[in-house]
MARKOL-259652 format. One record per residue: residue number from 1; residue in one letter; x, y, z of N, C-alpha, C, CB in turn. Coordinates in steps of 0.2 Angstrom, whole numbers, plus 5000, padded with zeros to 4 digits. Each point is the difference from the previous one (the first is absolute). Last residue first. Glycine has a CB too. Layout:
<rs>
pos,code,n_c1,n_c2,n_c3,ca_c1,ca_c2,ca_c3,c_c1,c_c2,c_c3,cb_c1,cb_c2,cb_c3
NUM,A,X,Y,Z,X,Y,Z,X,Y,Z,X,Y,Z
...
</rs>
This chain:
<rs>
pos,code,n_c1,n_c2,n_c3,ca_c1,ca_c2,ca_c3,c_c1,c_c2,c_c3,cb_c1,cb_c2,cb_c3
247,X,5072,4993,4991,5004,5004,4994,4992,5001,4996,5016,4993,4999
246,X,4980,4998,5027,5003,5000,4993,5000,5006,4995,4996,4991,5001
245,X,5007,5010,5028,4996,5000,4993,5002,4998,4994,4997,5008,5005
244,X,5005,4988,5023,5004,5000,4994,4994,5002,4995,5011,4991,5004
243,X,4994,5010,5025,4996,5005,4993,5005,5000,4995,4992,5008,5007
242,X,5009,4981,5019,5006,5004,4994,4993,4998,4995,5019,4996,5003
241,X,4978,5002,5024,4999,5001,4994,5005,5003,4994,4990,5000,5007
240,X,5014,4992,5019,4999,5005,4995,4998,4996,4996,5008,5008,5001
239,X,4997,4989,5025,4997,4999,4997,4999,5005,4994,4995,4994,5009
238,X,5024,5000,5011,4996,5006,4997,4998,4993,4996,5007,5015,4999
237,X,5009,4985,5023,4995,4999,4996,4996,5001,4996,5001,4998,5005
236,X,5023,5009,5009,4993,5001,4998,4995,4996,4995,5006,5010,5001
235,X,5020,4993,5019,4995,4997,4994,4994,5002,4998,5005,4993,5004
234,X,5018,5010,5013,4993,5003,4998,4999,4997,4994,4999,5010,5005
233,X,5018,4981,5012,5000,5004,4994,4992,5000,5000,5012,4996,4993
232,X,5004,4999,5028,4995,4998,4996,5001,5006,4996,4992,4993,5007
231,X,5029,4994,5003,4996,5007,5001,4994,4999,4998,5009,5008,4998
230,X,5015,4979,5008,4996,5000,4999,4994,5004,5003,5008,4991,4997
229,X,5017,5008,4993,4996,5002,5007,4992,4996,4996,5008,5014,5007
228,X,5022,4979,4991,4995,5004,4995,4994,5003,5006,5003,4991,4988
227,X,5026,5001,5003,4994,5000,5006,4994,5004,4996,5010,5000,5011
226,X,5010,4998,4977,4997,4995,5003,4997,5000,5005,5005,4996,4996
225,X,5006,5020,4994,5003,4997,5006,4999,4993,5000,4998,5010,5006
224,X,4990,5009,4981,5007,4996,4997,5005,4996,5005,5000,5009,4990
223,X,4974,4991,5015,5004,5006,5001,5005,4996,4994,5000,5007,5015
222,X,4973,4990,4985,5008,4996,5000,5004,5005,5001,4999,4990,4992
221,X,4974,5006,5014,5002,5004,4997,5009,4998,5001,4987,5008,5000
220,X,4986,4981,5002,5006,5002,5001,5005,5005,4996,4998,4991,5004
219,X,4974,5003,5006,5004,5002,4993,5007,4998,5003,4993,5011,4994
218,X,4979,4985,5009,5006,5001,5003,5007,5001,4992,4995,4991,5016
217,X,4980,5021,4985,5003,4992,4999,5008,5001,5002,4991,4997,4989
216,X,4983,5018,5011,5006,4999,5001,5003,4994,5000,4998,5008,5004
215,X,4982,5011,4985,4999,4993,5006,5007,5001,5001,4990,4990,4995
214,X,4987,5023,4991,5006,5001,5004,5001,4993,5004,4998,5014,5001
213,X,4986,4990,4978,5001,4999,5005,5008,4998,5004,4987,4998,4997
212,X,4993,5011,4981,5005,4999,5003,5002,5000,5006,5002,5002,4993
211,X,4980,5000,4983,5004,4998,5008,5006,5000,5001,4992,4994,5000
210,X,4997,5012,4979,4995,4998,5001,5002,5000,5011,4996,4992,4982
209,X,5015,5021,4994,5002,4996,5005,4996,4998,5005,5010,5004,4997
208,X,4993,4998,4977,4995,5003,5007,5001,4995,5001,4992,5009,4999
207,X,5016,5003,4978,5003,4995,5004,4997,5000,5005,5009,5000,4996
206,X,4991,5012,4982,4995,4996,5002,5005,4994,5006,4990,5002,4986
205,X,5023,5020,5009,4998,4993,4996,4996,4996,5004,5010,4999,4994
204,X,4999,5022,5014,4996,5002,4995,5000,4993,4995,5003,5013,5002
203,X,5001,4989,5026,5002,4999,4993,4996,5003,4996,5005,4989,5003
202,X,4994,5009,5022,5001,5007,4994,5001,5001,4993,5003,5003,5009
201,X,4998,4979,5009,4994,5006,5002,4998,5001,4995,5004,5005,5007
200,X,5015,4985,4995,4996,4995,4996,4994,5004,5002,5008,4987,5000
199,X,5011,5024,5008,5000,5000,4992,4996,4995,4998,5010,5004,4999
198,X,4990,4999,5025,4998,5006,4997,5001,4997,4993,5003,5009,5010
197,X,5004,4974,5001,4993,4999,5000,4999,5007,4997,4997,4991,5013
196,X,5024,5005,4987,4998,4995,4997,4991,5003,4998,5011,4991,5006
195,X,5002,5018,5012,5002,5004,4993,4995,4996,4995,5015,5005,5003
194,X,4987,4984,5016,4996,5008,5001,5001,5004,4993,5004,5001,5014
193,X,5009,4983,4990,4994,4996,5001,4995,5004,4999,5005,4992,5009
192,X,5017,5015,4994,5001,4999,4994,4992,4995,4999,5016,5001,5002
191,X,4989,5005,5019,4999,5008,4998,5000,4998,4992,5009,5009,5011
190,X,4995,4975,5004,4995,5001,5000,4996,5008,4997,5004,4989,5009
189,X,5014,4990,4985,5000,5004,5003,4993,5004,5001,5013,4999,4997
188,X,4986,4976,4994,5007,5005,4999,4998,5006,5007,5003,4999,4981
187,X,4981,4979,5005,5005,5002,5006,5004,5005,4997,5001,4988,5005
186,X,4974,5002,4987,5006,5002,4997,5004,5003,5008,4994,5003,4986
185,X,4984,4980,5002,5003,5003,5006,5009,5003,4999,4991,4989,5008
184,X,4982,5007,4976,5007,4996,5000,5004,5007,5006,5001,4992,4985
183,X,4977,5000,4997,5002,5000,5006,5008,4999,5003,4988,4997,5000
182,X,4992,5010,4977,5007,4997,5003,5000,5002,5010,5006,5004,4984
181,X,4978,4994,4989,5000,5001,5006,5007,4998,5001,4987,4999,5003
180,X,5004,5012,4975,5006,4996,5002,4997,5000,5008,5012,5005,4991
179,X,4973,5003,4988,5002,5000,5009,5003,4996,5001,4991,5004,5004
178,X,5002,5007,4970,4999,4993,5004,5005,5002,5007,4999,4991,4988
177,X,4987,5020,4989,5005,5001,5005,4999,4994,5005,5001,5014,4998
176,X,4987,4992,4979,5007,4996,5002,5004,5003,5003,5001,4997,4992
175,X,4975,5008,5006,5004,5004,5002,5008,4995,4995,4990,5006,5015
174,X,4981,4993,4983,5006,4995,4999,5005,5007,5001,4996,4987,4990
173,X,4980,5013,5018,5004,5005,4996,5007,4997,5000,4992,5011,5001
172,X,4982,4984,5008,5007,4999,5003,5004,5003,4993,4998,4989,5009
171,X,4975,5010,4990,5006,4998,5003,5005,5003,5000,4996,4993,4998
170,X,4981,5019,5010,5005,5000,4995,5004,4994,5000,5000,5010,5002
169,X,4977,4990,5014,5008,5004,4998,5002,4996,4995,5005,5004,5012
168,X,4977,4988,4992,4997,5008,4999,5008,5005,4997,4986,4998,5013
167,X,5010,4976,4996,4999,5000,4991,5002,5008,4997,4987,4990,5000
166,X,5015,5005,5024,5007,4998,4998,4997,4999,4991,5006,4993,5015
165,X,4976,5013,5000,5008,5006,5001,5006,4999,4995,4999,5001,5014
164,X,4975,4989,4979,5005,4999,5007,5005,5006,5000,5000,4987,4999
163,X,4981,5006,4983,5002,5005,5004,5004,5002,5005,4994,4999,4997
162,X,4999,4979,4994,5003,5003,4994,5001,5011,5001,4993,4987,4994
161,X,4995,4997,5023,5006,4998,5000,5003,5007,4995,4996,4985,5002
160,X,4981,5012,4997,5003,5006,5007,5009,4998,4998,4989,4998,5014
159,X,4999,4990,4972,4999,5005,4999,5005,5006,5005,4989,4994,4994
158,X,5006,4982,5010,5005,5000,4995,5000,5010,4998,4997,4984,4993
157,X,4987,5004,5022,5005,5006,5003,5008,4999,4996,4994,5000,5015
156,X,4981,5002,4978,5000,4996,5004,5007,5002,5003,4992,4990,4994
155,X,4984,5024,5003,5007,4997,4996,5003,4997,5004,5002,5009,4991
154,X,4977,5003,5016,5000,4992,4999,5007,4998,4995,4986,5000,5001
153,X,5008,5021,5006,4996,4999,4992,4999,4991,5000,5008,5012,4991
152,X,5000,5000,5031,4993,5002,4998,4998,4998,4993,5001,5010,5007
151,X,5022,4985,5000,4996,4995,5006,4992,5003,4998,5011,5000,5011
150,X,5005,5013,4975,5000,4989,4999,4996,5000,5003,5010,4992,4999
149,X,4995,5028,5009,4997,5000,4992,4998,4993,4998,5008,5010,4996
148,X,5006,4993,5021,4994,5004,5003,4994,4996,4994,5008,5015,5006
147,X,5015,4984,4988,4998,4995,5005,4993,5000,5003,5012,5001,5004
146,X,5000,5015,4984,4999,4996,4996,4996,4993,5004,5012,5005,4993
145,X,4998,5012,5019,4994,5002,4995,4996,4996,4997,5005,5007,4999
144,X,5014,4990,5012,5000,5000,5003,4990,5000,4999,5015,5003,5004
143,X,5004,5002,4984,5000,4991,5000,4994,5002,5005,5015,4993,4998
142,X,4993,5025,4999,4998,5001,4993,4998,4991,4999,5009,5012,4994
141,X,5003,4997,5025,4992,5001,4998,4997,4999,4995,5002,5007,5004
140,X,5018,4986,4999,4998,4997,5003,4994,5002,5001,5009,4998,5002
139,X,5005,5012,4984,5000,4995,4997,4993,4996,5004,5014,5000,4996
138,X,4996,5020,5011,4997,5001,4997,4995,4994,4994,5009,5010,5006
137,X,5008,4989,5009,4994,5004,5007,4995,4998,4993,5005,5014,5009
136,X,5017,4982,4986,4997,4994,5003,4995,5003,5003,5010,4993,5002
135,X,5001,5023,4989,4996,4997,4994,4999,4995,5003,5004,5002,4990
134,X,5007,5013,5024,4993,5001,4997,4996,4997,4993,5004,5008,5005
133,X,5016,4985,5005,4996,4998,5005,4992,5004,4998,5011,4998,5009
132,X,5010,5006,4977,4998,4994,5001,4995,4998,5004,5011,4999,4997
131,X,4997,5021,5004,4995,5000,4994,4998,4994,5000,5005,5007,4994
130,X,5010,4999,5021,4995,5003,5003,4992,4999,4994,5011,5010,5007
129,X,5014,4981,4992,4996,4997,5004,4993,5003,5002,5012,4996,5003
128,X,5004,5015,4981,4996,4997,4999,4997,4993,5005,5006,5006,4990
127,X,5003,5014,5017,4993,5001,4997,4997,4993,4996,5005,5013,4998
126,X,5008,4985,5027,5002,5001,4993,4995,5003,4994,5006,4992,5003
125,X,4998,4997,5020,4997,5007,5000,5003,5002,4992,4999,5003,5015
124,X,5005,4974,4990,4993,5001,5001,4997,5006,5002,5001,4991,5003
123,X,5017,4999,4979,5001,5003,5007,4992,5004,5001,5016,5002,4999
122,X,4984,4980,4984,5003,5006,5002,5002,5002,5005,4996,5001,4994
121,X,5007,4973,4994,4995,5003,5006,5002,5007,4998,4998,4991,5012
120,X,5010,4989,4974,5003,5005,5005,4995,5005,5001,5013,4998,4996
119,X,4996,4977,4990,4993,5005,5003,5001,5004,5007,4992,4990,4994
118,X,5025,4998,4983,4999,5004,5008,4994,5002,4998,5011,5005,5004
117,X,4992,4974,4980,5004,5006,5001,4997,5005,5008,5002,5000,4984
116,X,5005,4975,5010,4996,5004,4998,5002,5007,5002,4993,4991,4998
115,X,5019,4992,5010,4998,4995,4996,4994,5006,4996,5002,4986,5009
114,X,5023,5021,5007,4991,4999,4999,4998,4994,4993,4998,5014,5004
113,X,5023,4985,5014,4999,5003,4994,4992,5000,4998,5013,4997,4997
112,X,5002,5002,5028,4994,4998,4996,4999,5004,4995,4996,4994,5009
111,X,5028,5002,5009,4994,5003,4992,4995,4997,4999,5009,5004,4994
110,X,5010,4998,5027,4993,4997,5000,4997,5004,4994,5000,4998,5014
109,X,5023,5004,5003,4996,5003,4993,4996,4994,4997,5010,5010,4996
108,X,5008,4996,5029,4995,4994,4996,4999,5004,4995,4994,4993,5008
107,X,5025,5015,5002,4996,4996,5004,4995,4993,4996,5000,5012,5008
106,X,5019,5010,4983,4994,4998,5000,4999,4992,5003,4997,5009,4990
105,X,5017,5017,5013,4999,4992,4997,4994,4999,5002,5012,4995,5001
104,X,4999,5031,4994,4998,4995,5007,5000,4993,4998,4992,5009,5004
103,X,5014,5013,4985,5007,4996,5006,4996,4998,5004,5010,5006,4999
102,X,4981,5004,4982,4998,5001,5005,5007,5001,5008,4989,4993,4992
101,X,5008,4997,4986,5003,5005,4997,4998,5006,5006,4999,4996,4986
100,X,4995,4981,5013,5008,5000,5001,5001,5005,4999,5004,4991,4996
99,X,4975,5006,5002,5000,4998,5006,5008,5004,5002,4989,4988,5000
98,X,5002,5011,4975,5000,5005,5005,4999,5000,5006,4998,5004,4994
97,X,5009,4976,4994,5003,5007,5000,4996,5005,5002,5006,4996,4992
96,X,4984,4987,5010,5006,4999,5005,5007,5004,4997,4996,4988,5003
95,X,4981,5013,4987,4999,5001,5008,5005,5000,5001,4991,4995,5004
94,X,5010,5000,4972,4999,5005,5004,5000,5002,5007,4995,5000,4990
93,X,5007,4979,5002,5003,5003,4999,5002,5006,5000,4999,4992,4998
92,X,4982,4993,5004,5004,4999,5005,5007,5004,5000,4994,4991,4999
91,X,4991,5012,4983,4996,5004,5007,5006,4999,5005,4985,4996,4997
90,X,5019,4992,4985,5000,5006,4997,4999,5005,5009,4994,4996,4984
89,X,5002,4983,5012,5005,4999,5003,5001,5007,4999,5003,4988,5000
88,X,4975,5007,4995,5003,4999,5005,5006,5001,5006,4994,4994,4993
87,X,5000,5018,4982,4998,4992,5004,5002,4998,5007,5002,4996,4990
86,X,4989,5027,4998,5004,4996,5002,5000,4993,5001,5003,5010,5003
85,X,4988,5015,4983,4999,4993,5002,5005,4997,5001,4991,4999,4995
84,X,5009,5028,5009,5000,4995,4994,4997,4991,5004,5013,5008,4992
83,X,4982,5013,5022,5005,4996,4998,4998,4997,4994,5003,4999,5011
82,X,4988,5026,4994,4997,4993,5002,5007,4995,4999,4986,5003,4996
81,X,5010,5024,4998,5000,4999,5006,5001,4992,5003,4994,5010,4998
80,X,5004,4994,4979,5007,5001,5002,4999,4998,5008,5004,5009,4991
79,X,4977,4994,4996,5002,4992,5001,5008,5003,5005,4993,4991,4986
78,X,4995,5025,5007,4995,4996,5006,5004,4994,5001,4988,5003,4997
77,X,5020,5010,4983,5000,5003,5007,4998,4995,5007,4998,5012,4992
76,X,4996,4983,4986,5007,4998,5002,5002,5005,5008,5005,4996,4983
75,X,4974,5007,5008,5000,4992,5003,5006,4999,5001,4991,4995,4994
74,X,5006,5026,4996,4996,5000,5005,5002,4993,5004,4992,5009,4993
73,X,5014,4993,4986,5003,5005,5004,5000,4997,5008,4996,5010,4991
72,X,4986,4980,4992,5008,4999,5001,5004,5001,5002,5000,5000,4995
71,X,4982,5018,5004,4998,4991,5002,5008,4995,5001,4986,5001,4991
70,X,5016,5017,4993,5002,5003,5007,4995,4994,5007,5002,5016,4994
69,X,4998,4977,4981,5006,5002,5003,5001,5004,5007,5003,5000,4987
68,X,4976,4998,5003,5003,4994,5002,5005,5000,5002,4995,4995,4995
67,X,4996,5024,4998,4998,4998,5007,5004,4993,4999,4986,5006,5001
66,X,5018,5001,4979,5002,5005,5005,5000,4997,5007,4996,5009,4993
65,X,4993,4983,4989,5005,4996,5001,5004,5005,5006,5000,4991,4988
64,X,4979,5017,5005,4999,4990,5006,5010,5000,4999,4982,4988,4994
63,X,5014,5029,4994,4998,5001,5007,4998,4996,5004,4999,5008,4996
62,X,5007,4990,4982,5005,5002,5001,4997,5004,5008,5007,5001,4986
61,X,4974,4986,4999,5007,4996,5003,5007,5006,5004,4997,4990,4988
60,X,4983,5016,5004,4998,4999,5009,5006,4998,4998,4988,4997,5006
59,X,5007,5008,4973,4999,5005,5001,5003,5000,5008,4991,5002,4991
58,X,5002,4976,5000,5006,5004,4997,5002,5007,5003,4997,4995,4988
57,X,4983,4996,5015,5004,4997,5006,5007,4999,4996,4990,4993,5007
56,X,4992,5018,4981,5000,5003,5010,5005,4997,5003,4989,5001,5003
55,X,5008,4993,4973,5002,5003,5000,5000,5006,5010,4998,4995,4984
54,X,4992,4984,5012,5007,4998,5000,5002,5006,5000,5001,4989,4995
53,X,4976,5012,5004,5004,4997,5008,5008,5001,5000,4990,4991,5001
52,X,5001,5013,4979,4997,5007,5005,5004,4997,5005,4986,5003,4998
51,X,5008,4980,4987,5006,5006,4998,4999,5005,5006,5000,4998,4986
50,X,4985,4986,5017,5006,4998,5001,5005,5003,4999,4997,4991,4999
49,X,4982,5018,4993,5002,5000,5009,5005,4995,5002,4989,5003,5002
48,X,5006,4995,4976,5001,5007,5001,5003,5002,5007,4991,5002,4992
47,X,5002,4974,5000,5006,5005,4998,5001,5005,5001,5000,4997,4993
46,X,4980,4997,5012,5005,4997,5004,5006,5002,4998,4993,4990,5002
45,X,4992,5016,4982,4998,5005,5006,5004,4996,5006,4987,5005,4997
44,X,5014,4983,4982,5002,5008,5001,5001,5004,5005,4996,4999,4991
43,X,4991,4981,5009,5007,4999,5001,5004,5005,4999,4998,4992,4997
42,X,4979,5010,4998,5002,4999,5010,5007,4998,5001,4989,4994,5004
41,X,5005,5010,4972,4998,5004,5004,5003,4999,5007,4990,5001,4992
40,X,5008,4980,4995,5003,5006,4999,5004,5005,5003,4993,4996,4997
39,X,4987,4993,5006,5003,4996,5002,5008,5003,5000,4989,4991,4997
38,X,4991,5017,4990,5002,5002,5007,5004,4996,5004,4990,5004,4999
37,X,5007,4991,4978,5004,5008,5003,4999,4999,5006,5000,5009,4992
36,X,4992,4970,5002,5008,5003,5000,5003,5005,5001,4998,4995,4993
35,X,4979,5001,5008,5001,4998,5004,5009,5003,5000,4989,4992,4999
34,X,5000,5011,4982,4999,5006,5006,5001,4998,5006,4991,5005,4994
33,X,5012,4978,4987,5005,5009,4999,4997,5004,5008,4998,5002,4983
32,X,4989,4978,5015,5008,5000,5001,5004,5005,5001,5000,4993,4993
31,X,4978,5011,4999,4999,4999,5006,5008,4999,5004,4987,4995,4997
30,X,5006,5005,4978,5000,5006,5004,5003,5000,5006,4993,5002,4995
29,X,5002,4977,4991,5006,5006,4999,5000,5003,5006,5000,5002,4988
28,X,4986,4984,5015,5007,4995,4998,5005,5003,4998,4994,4993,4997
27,X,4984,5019,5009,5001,4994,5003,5008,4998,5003,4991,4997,4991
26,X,4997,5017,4990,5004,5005,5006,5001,4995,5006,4994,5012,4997
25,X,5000,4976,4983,5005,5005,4998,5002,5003,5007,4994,5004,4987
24,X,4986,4986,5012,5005,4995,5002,5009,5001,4998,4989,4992,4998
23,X,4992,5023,5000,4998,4997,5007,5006,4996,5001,4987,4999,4999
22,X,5007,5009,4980,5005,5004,5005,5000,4999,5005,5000,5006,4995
21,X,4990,4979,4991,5004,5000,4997,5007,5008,5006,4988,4993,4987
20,X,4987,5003,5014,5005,4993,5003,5008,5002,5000,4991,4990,4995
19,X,4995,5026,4995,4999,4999,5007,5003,4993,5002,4989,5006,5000
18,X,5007,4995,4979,5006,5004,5000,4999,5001,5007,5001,5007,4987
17,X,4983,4979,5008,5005,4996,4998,5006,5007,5001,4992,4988,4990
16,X,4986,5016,5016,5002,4998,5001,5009,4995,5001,4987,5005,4999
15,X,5002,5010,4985,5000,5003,5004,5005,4997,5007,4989,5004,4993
14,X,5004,4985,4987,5003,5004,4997,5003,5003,5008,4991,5002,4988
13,X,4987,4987,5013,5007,4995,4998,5007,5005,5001,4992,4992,4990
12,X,4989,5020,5008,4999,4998,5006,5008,4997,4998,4986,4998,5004
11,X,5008,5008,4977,5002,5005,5002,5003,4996,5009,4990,5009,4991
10,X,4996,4978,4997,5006,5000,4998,5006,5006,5003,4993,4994,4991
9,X,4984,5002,5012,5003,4996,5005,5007,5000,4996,4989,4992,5004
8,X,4997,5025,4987,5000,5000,5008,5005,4995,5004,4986,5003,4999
7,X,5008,4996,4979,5004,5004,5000,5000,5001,5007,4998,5004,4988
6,X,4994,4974,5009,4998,5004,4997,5006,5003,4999,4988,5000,5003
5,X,5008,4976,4996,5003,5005,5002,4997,5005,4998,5008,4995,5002
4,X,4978,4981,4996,5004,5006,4995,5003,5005,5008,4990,5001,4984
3,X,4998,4972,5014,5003,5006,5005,5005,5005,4994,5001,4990,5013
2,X,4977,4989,4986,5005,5005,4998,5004,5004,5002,4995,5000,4997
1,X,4990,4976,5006,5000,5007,5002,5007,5003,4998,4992,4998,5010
</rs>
């Protein structure tokens, strides 16, 4: 048996074979390229909006740095009010000069230097003690709900938990200030005792005077004779806080 092509099957052939032909053309060529621009393309358009951004936060820079500088301001001021960091002996040596600058002496002095930094309560009619307790209301309900909610969906109580007061509030806000405790009994006159306790009132340096207590101790006292009497001297007991902040 014979097999002749016609004009039809050739044509066909023909047809097919340039159909392959751009099939595998727009394939292997085409397709790359058009992937490529758009590819491109998206990068351009990320370029663009990164230029944008930068040129906003060029434009922002001489008014962030502004703000920051009065921020700065702002903090050296806050700090002034506070003691530089002292050591120990540092601390020791301040007290007994302003006890001596008194014209009173000092009995005992008693420093405990902190190991971290001061956690210091507000004053309980305070605003911000007023706020503070409205977020513990607030947390507590909001824990409280949560609870309601588990016990009906059947959730277990990793969930409730993850809602607690103490997840809900805010953390703690690193201060560098640190609470010197001190205790310590001072002798001298009693009008000079008095003066002592008003200027540790009223200081303007994070200083708080937490207690005090009135007492008496035998005393002498020498003539140039050589003779002498024996009187009671007033004494005071005070509990302070000295407030140091880092540099």
């Amino acid at each position: 048996m014979q097999l002749q092509m016609t004009e039809r099957d050739k044509k066909l052939i023909v047809f097919l074979a340039i159909f392959v032909i751009l099939v595998a053309g727009g394939y292997w060529g085409v397709y790359p390229a058009v992937k490529g621009i758009i590819a491109v393309n998206e990068q351009i358009a990320d370029a663009r909006a990164l230029r944008e951004l930068n040129e906003v936060k060029i434009a922002q820079a001489p008014l962030i740095e502004a703000e920051n500088q009065n921020m700065k301001e702002d903090l050296s001021d806050l700090r002034g009010d506070f003691f530089p960091m002292m050591t120990s002996a540092q601390v020791d040596r301040y007290l007994t000069g302003l006890i001596l600058d008194y014209g009173l002496y000092a009995y005992d002095l008693d420093i405990a230097m902190p190991t971290a930094e001061a956690q210091v309560e507000p004053y309980q009619y305070s605003k911000k003690a007023a706020e503070a307790a409205a977020q513990q209301e607030t947390a507590a309900a909001a824990s409280s709900e949560t609870g309601m909610e588990s016990e009906n969906t059947g959730a277990d109580d990793t969930q409730s938990a993850e809602l607690s007061p103490e997840t809900i509030l805010p953390e703690d806000i690193s201060t560098g200030i640190y609470a010197v405790a001190v205790n310590m009994r001072v002798g001298g006159e009693k009008a000079d005792i008095q003066r002592l306790i008003d200027d540790l009132s009223q200081t303007d340096e994070k200083l708080h005077l937490l207690s005090f207590q009135w007492g008496a101790e035998d005393g002498m006292s020498f003539e140039d004779d050589g003779s002498y009497e024996v009187a009671k001297e007033h004494t005071l007991t005070m509990s302070i806080n000295l407030y140091m902040c880092e540099e």
